[in-house]
C-alpha positions in Angstrom: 11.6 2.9 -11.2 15.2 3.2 -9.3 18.5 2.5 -10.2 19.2 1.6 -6.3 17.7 -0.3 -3.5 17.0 2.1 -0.4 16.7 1.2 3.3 13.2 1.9 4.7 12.5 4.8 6.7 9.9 6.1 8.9 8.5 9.2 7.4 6.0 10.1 9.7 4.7 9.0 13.7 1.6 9.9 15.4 -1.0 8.8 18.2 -4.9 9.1 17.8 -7.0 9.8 20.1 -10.9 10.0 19.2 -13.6 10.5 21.6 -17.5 9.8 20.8 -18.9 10.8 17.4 -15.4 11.4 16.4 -13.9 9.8 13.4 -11.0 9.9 10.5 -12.4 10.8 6.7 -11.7 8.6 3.8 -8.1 9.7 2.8 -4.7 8.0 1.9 -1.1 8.7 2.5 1.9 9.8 0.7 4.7 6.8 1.7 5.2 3.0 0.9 3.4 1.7 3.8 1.3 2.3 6.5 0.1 1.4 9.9 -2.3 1.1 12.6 -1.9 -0.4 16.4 -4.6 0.2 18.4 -3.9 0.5 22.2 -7.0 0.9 23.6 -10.7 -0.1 21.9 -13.4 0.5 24.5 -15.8 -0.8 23.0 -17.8 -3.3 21.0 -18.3 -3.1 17.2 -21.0 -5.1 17.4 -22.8 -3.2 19.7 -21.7 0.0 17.9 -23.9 -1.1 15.0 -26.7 -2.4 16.2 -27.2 1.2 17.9 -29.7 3.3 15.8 -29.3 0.0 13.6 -30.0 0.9 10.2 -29.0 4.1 10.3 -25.1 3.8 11.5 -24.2 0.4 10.5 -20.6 0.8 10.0 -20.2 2.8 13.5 -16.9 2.4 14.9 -15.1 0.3 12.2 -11.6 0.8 10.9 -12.1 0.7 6.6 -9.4 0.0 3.9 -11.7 1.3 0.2 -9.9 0.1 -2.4 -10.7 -0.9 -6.1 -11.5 -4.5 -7.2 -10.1 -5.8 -11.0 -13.6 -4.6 -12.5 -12.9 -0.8 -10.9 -15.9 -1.4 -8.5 -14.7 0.0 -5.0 -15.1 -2.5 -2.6 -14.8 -2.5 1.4 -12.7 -3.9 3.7 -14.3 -3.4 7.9 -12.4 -3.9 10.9 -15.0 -4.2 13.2 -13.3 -3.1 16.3 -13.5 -4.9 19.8 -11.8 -4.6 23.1 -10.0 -8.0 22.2 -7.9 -6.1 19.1 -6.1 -4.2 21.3 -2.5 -4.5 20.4 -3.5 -5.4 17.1 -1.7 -4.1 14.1 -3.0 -3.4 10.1 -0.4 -2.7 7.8 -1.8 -1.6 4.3 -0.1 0.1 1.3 -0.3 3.8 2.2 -1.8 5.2 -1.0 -4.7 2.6 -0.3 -7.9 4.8 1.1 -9.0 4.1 4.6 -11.1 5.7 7.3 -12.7 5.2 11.0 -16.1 5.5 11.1 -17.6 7.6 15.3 -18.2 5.4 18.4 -21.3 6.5 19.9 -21.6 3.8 22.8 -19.5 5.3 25.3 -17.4 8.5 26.0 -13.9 6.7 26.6 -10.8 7.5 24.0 -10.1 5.3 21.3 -6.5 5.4 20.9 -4.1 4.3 18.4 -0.5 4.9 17.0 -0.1 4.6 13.3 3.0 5.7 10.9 3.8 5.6 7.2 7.2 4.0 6.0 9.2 5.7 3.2 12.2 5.2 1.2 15.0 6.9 2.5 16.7 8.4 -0.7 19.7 9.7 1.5 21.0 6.0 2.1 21.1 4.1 -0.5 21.8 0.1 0.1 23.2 -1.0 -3.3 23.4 -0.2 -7.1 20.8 -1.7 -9.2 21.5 -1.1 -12.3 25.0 -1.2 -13.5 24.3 1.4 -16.5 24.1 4.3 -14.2 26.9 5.1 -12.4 26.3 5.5 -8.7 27.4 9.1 -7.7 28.8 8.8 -4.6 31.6 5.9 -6.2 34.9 7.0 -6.8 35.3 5.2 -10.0 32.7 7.8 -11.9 
């Protein structure tokens, strides 16, 4: 809980880059939001899975793992293309998530992605009345 509304901030910035049999582990993020744009997909998810079928079926996909209202983890797949280029997913940040290895080709995936935060040093307006807001004069 807060006693103000903050603006929203960029916390962090980065670019991907994953060549073949390379991949992101299941893991999360300390912010508000997150996201993914991926700028170049060389490949085709479908034909990522159907190689060694059976034994990589999830090969190249993009995975949000979160909880359903049972508790039972459930799945989310992205199944990447050269067509989703450009595309963005935006997810809550603490929500786990992962990239599963390309194996087709030897061409860089690349992506940006970021995490949005709230910026405690500028605060937008007082919620709550009850506490006074520090930087007023009136305090």
């Amino acid at each position: 809980m807060t006693t103000h509304i903050h603006d929203l901030t960029f916390q962090k910035f980065w670019a991907n880059y994953t060549g073949i049999g390379e991949y992101q582990a299941l893991h999360n993020h300390d912010a508000i939001w997150s996201f993914v744009v991926w700028l170049k997909i060389p490949f085709d998810g479908m034909v990522e899975a159907k190689e060694q079928a059976g034994f990589r079926p999830e090969a190249s996909d993009f995975v949000l793992v979160y909880p359903d209202t049972c508790g039972q983890l459930k799945k989310k797949h992205y199944r990447l293309n050269p067509h989703m280029d450009g595309m963005m997913i935006f997810f809550p940040s603490d929500m786990n998530h992962l990239v599963y290895p390309h194996f087709t080709t030897e061409e860089w995936r690349i992506s940006i992605a970021g995490d949005i935060a709230l910026n405690s040093e500028e605060v937008v307006t007082q919620v709550n009345p009850e506490f006074p807001d520090p930087k007023s004069t009136n305090v």
